[in-house]
BAVEX-543300 format. One record per residue: residue number from 1; x, y, z of N, C-alpha, C, CB in turn. Coordinates in steps of 0.1 Angstrom, whole numbers, plus 5000, padded with zeros to 4 digits. Glycine has a CB too. Layout:
{n = NUM	n_xx = X	n_yy = Y	n_zz = Z	ca_xx = X	ca_yy = Y	ca_zz = Z	c_xx = X	c_yy = Y	c_zz = Z	cb_xx = X	cb_yy = Y	cb_zz = Z}
...
This chain:
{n = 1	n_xx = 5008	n_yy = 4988	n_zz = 5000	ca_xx = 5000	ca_yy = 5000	ca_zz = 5000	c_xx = 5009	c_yy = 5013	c_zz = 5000	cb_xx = 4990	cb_yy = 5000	cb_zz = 5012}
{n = 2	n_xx = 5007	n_yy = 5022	n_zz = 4986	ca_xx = 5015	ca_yy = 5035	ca_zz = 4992	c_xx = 5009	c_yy = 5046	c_zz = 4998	cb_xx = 5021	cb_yy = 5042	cb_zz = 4983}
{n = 3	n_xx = 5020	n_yy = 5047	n_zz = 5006	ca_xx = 5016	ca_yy = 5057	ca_zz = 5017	c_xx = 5015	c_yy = 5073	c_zz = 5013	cb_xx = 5027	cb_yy = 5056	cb_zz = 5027}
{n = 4	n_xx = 5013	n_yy = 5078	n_zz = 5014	ca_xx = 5007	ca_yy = 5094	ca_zz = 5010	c_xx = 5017	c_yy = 5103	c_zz = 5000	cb_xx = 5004	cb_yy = 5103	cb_zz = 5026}
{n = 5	n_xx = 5030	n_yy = 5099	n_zz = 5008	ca_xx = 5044	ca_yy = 5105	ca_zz = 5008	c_xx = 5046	c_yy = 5101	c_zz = 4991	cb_xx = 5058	cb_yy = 5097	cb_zz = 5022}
{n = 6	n_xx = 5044	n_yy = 5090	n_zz = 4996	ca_xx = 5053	ca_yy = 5081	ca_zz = 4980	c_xx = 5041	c_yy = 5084	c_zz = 4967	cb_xx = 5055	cb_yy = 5057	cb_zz = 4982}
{n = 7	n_xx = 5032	n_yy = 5081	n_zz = 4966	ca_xx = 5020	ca_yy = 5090	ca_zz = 4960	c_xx = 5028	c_yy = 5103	c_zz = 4958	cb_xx = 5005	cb_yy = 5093	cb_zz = 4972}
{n = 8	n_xx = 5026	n_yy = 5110	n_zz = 4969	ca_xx = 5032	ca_yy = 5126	ca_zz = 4960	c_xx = 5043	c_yy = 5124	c_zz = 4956	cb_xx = 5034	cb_yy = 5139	cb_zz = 4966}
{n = 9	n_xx = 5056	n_yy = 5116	n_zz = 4958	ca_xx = 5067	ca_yy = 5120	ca_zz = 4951	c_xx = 5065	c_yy = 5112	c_zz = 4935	cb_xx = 5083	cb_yy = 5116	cb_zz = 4959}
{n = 10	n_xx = 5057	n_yy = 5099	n_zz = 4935	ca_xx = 5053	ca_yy = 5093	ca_zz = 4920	c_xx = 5049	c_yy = 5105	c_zz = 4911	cb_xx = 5039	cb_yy = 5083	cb_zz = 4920}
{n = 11	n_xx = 5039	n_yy = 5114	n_zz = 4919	ca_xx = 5026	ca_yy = 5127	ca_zz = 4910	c_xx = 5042	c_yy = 5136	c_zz = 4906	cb_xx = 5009	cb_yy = 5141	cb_zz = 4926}
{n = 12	n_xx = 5050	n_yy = 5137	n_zz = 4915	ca_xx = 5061	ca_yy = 5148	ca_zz = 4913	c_xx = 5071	c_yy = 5142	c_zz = 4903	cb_xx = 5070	cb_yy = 5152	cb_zz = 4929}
{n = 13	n_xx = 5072	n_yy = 5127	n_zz = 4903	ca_xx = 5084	ca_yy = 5125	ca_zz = 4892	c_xx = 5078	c_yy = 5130	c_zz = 4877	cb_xx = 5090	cb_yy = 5106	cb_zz = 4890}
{n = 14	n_xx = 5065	n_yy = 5128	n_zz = 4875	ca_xx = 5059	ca_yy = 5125	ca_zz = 4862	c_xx = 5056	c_yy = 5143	c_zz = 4859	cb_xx = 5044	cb_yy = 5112	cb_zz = 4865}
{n = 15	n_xx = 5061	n_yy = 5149	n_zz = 4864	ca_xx = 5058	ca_yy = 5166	ca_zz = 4860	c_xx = 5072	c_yy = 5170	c_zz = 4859	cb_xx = 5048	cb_yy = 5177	cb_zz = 4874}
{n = 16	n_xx = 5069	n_yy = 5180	n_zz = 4846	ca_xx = 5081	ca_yy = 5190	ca_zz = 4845	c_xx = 5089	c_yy = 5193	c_zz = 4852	cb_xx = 5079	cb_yy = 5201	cb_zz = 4843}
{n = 17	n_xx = 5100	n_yy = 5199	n_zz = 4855	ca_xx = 5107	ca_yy = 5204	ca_zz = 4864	c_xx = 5108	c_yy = 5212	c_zz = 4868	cb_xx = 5113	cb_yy = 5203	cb_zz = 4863}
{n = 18	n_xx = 5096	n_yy = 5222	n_zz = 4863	ca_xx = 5093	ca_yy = 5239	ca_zz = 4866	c_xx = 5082	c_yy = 5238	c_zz = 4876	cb_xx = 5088	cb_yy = 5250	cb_zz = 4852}
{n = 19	n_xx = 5071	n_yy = 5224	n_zz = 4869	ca_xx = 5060	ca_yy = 5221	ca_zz = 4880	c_xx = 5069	c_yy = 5218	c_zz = 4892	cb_xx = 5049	cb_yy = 5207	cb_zz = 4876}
{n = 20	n_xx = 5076	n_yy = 5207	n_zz = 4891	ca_xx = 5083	ca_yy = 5202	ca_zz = 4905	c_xx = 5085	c_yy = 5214	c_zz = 4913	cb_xx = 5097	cb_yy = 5193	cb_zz = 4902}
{n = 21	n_xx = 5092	n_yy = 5224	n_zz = 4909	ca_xx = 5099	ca_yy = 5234	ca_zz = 4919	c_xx = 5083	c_yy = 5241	c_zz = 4925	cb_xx = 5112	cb_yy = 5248	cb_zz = 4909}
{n = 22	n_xx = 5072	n_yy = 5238	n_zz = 4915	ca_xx = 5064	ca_yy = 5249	ca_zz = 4921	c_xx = 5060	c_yy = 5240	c_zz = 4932	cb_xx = 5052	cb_yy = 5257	cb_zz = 4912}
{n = 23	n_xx = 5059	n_yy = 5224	n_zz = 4932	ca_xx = 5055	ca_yy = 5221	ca_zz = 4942	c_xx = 5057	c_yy = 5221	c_zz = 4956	cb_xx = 5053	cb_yy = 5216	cb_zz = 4940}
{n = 24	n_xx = 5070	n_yy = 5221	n_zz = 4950	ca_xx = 5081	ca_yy = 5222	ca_zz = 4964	c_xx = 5082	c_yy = 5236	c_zz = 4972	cb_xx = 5097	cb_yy = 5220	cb_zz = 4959}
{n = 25	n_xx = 5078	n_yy = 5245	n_zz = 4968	ca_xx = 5078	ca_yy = 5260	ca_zz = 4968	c_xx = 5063	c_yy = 5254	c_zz = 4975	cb_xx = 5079	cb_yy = 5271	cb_zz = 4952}
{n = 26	n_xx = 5052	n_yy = 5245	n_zz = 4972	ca_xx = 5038	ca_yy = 5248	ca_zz = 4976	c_xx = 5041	c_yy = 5239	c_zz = 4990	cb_xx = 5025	cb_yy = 5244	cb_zz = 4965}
{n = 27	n_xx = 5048	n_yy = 5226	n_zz = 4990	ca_xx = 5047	ca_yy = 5219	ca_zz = 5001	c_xx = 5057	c_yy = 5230	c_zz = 5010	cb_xx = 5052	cb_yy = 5202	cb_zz = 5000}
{n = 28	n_xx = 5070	n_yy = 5235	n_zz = 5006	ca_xx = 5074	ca_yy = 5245	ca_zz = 5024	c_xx = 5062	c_yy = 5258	c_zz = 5026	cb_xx = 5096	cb_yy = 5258	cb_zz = 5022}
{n = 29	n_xx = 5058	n_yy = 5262	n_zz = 5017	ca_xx = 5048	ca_yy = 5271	ca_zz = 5018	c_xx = 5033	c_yy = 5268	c_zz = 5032	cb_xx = 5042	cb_yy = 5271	cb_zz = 5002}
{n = 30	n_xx = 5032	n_yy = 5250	n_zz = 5028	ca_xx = 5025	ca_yy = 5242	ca_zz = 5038	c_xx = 5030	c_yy = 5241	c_zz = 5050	cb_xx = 5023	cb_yy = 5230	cb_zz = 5035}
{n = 31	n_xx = 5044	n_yy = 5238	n_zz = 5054	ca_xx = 5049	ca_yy = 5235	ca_zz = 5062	c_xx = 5052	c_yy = 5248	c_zz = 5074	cb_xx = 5058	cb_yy = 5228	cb_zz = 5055}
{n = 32	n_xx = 5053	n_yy = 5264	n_zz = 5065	ca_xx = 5050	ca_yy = 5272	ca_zz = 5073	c_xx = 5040	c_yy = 5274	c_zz = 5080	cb_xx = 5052	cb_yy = 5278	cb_zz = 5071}
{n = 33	n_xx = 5029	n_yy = 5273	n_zz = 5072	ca_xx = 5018	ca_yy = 5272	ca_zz = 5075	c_xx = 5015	c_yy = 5262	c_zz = 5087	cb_xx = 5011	cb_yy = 5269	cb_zz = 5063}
{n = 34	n_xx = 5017	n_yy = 5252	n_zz = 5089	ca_xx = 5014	ca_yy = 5247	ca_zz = 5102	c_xx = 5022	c_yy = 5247	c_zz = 5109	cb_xx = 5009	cb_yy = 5238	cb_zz = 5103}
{n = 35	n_xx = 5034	n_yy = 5254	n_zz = 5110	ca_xx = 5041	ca_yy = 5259	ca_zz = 5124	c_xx = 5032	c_yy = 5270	c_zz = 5128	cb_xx = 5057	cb_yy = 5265	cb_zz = 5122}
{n = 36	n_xx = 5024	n_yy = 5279	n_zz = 5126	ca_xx = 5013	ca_yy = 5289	ca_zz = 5127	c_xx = 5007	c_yy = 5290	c_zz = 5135	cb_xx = 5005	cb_yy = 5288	cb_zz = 5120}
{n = 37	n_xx = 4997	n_yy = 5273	n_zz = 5126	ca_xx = 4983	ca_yy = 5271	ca_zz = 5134	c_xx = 4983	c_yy = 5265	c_zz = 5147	cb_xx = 4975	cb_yy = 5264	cb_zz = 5126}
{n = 38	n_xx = 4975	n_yy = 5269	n_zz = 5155	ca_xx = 4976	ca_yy = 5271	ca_zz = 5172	c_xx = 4965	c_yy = 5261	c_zz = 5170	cb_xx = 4973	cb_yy = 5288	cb_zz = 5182}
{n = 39	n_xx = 4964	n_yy = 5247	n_zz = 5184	ca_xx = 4948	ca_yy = 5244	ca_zz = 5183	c_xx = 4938	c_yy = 5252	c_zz = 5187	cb_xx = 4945	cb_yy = 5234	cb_zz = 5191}
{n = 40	n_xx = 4929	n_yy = 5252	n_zz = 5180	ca_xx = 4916	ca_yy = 5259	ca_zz = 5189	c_xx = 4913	c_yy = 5258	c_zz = 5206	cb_xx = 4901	cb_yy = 5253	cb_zz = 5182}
{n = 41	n_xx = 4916	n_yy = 5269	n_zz = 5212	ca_xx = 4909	ca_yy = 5265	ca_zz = 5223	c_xx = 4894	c_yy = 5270	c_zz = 5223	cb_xx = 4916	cb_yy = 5270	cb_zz = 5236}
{n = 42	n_xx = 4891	n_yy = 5263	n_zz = 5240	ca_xx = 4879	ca_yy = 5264	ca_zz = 5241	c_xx = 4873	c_yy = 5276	c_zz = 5248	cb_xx = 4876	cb_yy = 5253	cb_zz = 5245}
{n = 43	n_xx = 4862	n_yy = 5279	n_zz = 5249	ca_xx = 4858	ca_yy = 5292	ca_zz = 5258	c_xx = 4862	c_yy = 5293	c_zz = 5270	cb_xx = 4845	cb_yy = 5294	cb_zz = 5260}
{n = 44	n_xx = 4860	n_yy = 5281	n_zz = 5276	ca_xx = 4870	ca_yy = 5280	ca_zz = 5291	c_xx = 4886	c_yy = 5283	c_zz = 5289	cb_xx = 4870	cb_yy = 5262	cb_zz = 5299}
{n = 45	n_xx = 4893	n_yy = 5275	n_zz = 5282	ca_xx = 4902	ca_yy = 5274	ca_zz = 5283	c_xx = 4909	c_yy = 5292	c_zz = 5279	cb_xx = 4905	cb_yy = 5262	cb_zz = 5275}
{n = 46	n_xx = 4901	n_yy = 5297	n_zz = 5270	ca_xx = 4907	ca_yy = 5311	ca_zz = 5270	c_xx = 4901	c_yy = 5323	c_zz = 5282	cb_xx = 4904	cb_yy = 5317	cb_zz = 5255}
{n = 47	n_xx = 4889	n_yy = 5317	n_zz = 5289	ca_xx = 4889	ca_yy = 5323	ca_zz = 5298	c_xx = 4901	c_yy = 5322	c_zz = 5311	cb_xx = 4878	cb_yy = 5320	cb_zz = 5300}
{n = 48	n_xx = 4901	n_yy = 5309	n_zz = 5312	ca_xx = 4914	ca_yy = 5305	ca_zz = 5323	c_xx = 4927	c_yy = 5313	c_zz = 5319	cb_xx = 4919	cb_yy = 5288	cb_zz = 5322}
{n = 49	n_xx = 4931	n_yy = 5314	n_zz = 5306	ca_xx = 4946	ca_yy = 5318	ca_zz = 5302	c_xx = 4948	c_yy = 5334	c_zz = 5307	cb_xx = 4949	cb_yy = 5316	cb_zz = 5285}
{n = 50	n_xx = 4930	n_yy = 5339	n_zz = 5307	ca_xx = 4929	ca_yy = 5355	ca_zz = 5304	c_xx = 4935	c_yy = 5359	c_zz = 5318	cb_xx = 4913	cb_yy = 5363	cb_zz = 5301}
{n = 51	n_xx = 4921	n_yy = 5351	n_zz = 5326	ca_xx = 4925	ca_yy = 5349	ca_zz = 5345	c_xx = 4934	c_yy = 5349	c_zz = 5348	cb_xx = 4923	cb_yy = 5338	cb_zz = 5353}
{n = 52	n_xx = 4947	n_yy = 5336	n_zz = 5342	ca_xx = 4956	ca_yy = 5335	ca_zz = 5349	c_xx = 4968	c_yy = 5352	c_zz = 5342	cb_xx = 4961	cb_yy = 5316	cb_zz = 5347}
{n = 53	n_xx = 4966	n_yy = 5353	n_zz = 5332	ca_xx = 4971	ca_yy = 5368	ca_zz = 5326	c_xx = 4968	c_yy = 5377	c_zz = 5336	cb_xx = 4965	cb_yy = 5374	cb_zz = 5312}
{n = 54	n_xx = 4958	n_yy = 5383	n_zz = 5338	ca_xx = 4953	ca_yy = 5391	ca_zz = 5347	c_xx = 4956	c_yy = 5391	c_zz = 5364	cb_xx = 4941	cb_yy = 5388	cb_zz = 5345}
{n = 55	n_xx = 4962	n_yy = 5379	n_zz = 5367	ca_xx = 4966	ca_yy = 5377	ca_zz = 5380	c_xx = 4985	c_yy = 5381	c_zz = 5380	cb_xx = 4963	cb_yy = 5359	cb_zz = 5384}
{n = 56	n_xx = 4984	n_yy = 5378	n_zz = 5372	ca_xx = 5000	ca_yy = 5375	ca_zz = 5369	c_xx = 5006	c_yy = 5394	c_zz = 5369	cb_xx = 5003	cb_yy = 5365	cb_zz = 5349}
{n = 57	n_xx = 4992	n_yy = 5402	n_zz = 5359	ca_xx = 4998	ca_yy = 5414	ca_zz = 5357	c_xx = 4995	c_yy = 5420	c_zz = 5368	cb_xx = 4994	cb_yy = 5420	cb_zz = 5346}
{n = 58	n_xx = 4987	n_yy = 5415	n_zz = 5379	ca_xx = 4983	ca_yy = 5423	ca_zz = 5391	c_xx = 4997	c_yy = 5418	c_zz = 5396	cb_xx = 4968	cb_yy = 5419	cb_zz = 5401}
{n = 59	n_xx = 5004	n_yy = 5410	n_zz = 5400	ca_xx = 5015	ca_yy = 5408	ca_zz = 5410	c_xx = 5025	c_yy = 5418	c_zz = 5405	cb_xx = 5021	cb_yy = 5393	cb_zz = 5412}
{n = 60	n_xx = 5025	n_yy = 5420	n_zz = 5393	ca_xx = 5034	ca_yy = 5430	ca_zz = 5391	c_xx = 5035	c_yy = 5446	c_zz = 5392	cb_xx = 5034	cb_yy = 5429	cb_zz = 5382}
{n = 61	n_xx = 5024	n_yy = 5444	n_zz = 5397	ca_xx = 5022	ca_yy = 5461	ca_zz = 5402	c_xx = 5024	c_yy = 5474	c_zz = 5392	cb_xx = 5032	cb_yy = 5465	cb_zz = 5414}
{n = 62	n_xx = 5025	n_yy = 5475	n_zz = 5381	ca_xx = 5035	ca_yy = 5481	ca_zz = 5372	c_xx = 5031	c_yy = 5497	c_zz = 5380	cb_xx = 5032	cb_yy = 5477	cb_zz = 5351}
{n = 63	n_xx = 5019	n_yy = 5499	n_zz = 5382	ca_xx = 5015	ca_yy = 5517	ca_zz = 5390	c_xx = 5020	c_yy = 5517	c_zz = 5403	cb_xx = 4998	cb_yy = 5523	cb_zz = 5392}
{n = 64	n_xx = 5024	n_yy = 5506	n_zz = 5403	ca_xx = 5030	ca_yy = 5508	ca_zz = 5424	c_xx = 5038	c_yy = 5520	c_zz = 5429	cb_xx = 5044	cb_yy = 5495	cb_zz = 5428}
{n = 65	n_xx = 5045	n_yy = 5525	n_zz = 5417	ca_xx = 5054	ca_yy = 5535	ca_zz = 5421	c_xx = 5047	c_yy = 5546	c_zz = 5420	cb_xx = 5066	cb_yy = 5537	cb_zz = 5413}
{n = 66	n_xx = 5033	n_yy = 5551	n_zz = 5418	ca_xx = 5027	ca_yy = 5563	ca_zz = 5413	c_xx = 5019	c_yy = 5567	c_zz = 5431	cb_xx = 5015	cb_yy = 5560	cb_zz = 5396}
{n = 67	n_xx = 5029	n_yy = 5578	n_zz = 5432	ca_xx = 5021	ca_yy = 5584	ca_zz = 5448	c_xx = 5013	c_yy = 5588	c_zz = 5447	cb_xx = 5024	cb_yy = 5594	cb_zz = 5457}
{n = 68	n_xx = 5006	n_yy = 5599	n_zz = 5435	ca_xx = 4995	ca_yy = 5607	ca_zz = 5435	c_xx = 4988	c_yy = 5608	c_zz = 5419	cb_xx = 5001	cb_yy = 5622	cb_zz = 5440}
{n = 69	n_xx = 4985	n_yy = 5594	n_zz = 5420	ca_xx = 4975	ca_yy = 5595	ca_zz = 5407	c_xx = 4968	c_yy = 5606	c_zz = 5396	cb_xx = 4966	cb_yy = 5589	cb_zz = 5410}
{n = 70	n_xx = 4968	n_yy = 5610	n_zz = 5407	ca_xx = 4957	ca_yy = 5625	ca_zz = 5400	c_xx = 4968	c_yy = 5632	c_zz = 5390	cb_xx = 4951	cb_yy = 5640	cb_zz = 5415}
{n = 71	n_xx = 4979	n_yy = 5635	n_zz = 5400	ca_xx = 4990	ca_yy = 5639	ca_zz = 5395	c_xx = 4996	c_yy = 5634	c_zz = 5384	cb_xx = 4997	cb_yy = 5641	cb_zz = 5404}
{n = 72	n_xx = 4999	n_yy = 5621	n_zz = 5385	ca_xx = 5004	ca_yy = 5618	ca_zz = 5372	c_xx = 4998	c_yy = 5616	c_zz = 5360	cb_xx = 5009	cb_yy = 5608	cb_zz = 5374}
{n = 73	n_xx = 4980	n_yy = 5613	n_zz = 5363	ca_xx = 4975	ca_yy = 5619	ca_zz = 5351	c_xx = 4975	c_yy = 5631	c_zz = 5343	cb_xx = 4966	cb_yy = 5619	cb_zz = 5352}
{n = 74	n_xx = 4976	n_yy = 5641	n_zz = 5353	ca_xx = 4974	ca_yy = 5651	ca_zz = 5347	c_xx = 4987	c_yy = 5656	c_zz = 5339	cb_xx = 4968	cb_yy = 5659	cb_zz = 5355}
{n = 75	n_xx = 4997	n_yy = 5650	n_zz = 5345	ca_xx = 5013	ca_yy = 5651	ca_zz = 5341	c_xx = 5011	c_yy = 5638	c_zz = 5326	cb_xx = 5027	cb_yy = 5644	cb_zz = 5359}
{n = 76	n_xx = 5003	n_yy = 5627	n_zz = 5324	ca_xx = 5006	ca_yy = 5623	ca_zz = 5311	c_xx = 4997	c_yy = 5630	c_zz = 5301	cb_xx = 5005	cb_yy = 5609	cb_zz = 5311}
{n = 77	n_xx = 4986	n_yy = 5641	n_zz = 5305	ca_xx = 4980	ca_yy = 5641	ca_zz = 5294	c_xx = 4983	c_yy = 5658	c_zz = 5290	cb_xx = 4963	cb_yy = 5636	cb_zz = 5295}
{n = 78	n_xx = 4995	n_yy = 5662	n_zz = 5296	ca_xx = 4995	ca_yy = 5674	ca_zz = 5293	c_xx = 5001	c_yy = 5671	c_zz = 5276	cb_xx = 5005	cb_yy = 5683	cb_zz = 5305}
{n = 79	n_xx = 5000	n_yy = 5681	n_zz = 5272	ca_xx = 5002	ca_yy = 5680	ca_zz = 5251	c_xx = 5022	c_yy = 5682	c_zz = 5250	cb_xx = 4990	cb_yy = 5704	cb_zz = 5239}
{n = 80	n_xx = 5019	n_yy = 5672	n_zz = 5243	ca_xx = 5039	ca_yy = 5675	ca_zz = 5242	c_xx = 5039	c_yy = 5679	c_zz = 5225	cb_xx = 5052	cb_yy = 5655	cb_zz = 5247}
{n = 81	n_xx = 5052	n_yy = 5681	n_zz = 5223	ca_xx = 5057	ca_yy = 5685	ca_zz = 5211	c_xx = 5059	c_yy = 5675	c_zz = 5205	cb_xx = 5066	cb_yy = 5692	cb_zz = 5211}
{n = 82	n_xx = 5050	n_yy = 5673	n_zz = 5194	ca_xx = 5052	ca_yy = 5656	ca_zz = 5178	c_xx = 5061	c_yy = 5661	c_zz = 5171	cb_xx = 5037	cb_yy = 5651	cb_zz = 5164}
{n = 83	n_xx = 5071	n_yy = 5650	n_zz = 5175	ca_xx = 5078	ca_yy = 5650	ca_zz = 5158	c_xx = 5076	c_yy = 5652	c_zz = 5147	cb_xx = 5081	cb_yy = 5643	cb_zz = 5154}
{n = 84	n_xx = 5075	n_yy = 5661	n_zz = 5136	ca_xx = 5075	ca_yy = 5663	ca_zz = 5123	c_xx = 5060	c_yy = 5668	c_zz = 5125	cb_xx = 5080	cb_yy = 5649	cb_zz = 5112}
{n = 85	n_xx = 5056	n_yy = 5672	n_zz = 5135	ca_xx = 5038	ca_yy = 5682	ca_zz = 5135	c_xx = 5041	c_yy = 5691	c_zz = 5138	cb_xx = 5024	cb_yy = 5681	cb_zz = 5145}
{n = 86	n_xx = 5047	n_yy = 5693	n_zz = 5149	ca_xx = 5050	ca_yy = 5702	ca_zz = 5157	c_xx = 5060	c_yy = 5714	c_zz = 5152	cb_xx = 5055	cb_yy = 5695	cb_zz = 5166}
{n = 87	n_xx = 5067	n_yy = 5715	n_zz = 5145	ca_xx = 5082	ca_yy = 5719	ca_zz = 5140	c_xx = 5077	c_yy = 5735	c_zz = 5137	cb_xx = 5091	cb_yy = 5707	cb_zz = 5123}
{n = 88	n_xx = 5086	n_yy = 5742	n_zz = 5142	ca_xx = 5083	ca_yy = 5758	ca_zz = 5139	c_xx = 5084	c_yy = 5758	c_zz = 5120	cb_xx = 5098	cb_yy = 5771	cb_zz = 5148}
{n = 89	n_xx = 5069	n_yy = 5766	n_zz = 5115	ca_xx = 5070	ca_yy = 5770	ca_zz = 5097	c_xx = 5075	c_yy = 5770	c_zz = 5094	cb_xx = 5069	cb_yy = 5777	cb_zz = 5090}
């Protein structure tokens, strides 16, 4: 019985050698292709991943260092000078 493999290299001997390259060009093309694809999870399972994300970014505290919130908002939304907007006429 041939196996799948040997099938395609039979289909591949019996074609041109311009087809051949295209197929070879189509099977690594495949082969990137499912380094890619991720299994599907499930609704739980991406709920759990989010959870456990969400725990993970709380231990990190990343605002821990901010004494006066108010203050540092108002310190990030003051207007700064854009590159290439901004530039005197």
């Amino acid at each position: 019985m041939n196996t799948i493999l040997q099938q395609v290299q039979q289909h591949a001997a019996s074609l041109p050698l311009a087809l051949q390259a295209e197929l070879l060009n189509y099977a690594i093309y495949l082969e990137q292709k499912a380094r890619h694809i991720a299994p599907a999870a499930t609704e739980e399972q991406r709920r759990k991943r989010f959870a456990e994300a969400l725990e993970y970014a709380a231990t990190l505290n990343p605002f821990g260092d901010i004494a006066d919130p108010v203050a540092w908002q108002r310190e990030q939304r003051q207007d700064r000078t854009l590159l290439g907007r901004d530039d005197a006429d």
